[in-house]
N, C-alpha and C positions, 0 to 999 in steps of 0.2 A: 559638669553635669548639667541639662538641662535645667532652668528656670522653673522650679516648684518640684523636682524629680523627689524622690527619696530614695538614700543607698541606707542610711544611720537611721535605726530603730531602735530607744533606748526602752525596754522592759523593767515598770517598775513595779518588783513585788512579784514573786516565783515561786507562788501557791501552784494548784491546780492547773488555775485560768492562765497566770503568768507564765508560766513553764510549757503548757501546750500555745500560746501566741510562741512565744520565742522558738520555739521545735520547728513551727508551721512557717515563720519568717525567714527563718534559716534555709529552708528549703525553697523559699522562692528566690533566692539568692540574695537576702540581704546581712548586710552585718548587722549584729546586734550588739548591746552594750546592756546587761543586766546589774542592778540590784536589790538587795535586800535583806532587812537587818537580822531575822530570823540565825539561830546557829545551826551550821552544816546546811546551807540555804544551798549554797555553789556547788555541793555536794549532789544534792539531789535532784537539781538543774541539771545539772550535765545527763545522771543518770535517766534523768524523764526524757530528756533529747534524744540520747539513745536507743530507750525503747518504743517510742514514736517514728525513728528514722525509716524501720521496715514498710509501715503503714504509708508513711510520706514517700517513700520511694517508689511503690506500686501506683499509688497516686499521679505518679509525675514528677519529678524533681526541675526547678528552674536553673536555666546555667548557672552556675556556679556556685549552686548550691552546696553546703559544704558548714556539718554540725560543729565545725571546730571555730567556723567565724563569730563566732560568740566569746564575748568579755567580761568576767565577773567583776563588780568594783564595789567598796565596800558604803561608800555615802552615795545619797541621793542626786548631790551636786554634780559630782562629775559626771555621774549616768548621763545625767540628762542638756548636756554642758554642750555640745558637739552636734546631739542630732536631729536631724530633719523631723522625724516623729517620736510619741512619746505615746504609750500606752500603757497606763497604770493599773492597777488589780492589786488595788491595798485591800486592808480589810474594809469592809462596810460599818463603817464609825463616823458619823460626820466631824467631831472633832480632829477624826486622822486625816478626814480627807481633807478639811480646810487646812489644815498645817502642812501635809503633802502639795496641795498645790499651790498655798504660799513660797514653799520653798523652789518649788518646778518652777515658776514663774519667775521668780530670780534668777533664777541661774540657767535658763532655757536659752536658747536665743529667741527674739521675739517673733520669729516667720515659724516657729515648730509648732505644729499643732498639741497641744497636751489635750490627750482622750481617756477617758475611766473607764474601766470594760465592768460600772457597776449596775447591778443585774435592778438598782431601785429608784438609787437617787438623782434627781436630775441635777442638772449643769447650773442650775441657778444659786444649788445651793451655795458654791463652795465660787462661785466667779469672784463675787464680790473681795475675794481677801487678794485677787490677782491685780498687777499692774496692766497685764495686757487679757483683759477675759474674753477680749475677741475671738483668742485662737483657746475655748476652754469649751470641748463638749462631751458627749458621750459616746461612746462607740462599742458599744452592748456585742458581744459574742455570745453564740451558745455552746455549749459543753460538750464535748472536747472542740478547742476552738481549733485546735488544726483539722479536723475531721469535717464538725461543721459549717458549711459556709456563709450563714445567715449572720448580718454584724445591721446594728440599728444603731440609724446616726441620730443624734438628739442635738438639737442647740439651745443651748439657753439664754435667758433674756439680754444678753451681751453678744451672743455670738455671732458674728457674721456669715454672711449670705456666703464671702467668700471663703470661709476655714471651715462651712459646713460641706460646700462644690469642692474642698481640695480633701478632704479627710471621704468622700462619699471616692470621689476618681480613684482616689491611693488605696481604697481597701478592693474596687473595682479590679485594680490594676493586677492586685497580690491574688485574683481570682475567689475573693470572696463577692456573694451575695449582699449588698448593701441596700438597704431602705431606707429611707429619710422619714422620721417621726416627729410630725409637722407641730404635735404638741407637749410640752413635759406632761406627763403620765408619771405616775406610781408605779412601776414593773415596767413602764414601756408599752409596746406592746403584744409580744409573744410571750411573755411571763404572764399576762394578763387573762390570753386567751389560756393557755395550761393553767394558770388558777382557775378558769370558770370550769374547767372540766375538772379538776382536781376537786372543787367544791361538791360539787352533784358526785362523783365519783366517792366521796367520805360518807355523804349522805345517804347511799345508798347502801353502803357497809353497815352504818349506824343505824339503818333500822332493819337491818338484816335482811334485804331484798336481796343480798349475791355476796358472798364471799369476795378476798382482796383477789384473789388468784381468778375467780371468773370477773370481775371489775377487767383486771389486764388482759385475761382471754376475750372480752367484748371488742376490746380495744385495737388487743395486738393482731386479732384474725379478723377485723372485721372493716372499719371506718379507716381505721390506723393503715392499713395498706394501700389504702387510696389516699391518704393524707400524703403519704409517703411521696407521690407522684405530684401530686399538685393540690393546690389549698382547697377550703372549705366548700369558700362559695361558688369556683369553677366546678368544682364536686360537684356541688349544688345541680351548676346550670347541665350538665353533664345527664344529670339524675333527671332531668325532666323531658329526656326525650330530643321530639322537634319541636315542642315547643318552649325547649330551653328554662328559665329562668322565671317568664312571666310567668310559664304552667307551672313552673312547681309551686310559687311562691300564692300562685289563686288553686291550687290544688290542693296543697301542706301547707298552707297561713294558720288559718282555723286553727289545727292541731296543732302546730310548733307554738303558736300566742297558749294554748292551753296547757302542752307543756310547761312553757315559761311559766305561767302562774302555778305551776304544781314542782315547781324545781326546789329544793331542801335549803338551808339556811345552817348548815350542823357549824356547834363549837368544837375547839380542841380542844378539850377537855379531858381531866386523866382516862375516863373509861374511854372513846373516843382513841386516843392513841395508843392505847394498851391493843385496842381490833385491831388497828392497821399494822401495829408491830407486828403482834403474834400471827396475823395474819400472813404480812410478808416474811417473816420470819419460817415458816410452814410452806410458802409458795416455792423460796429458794433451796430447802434442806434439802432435797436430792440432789442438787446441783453441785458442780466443781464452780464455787463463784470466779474465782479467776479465770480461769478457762471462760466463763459464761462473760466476762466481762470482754476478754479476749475477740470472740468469737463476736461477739454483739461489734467491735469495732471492723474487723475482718466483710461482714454484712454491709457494715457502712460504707466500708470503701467499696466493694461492689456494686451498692445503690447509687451512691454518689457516681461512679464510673458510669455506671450506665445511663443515670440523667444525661451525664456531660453529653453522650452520644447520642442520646433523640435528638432527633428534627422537629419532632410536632408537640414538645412539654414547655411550656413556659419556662 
């Protein structure tokens, strides 16, 4: 195999997150080697594979794609003992993460990138207990990761220039969206931007300016479909015309600086989540949730398809 390729993707931890990486892997043709200590884990790995596999097939399947190249093993050692990358999705515990990747780092070989796909902590936390924390950073997906193809690379205070360039190429490669996030951050930074709107979004429930269901109808029919296409601030420049960016920003300054000083500060607090429940709890009851969950993913791959085909979308 060429010099730095990856075929061996070892999945550690087949929650959620670990289970749509491994589906989505599978499908770009690589093998994988999963574990995880969870009981009946291998069980419901396979099954999340399989009902993933429709979605990834309409998608595109890469040669040799094929759900059955995946290996369940029951320690962490040998997982990750063999391969070329390592993408972890433990819990979010910093005592499990630094024990995870003291043991990864053991028993890895020393050229494997080990990546955490956690949605908080940066890489700095947990380098220090590695022998080689060069190759130790983060590699943020968003949810469902097979669907989604945004993955933010993070390094931390140990990591090299080069296992950030080789972990950015390789997620490149598998036809995700990769970013480089130049600094550790709390959330990153697209956890960051959805909490700032999630914030004002609570705040606006809590003093009862708009129900949870028009909160999402603001969103889902309005900003949210443009987002959908391309980010904020090309939105942005988009929205100002011909004179692009400078006019909006000397047109809309004034009043987005006055927004900002009038934007909410709300706590979760019992009464506070007790609105948003019953609220969303009320928004979905006429729904078949599954179905809605279904159909929500069915939308995604036809959005994502159709990105793939513009010529003129970032």
């Amino acid at each position: 195999m060429p010099e730095g390729a990856v075929e061996r993707v070892a999945v550690v931890g087949t929650g959620v997150i670990g289970a749509s990486w491994a589906a989505y892997l599978l499908a770009r043709g690589l093998d994988v080697v999963a574990t995880d200590p969870a009981l009946g884990a291998e069980g419901r790995l396979r099954s999340y594979v399989r009902e993933a596999w429709p979605a990834l097939t309409r998608m595109g399947l890469s040669p040799g794609a094929d759900p059955e190249r995946i290996r369940f093993v029951p320690d962490l050692e040998s997982c990750v003992a063999q391969a070329d990358f390592v993408q972890e999705n433990g819990p979010e515990r910093e005592d499990v993460k630094r024990e995870t990747y003291r043991r990864m780092d053991e028993a890895a070989r020393p050229d494997a990138i080990l990546a955490t796909s956690s949605s908080g902590f940066m890489p700095s936390l947990f380098q220090g207990v590695c022998r080689h924390p060069e190759r130790v950073l983060v590699g943020h997906p968003f949810n469902p990761p097979h669907l989604i193809p945004l993955v933010e690379v993070v390094g931390g205070a140990a990591t090299s220039e080069e296992a950030v360039g080789r972990a950015m190429a390789f997620y490149g490669s598998i036809g995700k969206i990769p970013i480089r996030v130049r600094k550790e951050l709390l959330g990153h930074v697209a956890n960051r931007l959805q909490s700032a709107l999630w914030r004002e979004a609570y705040h606006l429930v809590d003093i009862g300016a708009v129900t949870v269901a028009e909160v999402d109808a603001a969103i889902a029919h309005g900003p949210g479909l443009r987002w959908a296409l391309m980010g904020p601030i090309l939105v942005s420049h988009l929205s100002g015309g011909a004179g692009g960016m400078r006019h909006l920003l000397d047109h809309l300054g004034p009043l987005n600086e006055a927004m900002w000083a009038d934007l909410g500060a709300p706590r979760l607090d019992d009464a506070l989540k007790k609105k948003l429940i019953d609220g969303v709890d009320a928004e979905i009851a006429p729904l078949d949730f599954p179905e809605t969950v279904r159909e929500r993913d069915r939308l995604l791959v036809d959005l994502i398809t159709a990105k793939a085909a513009a010529k003129h979308l970032p």
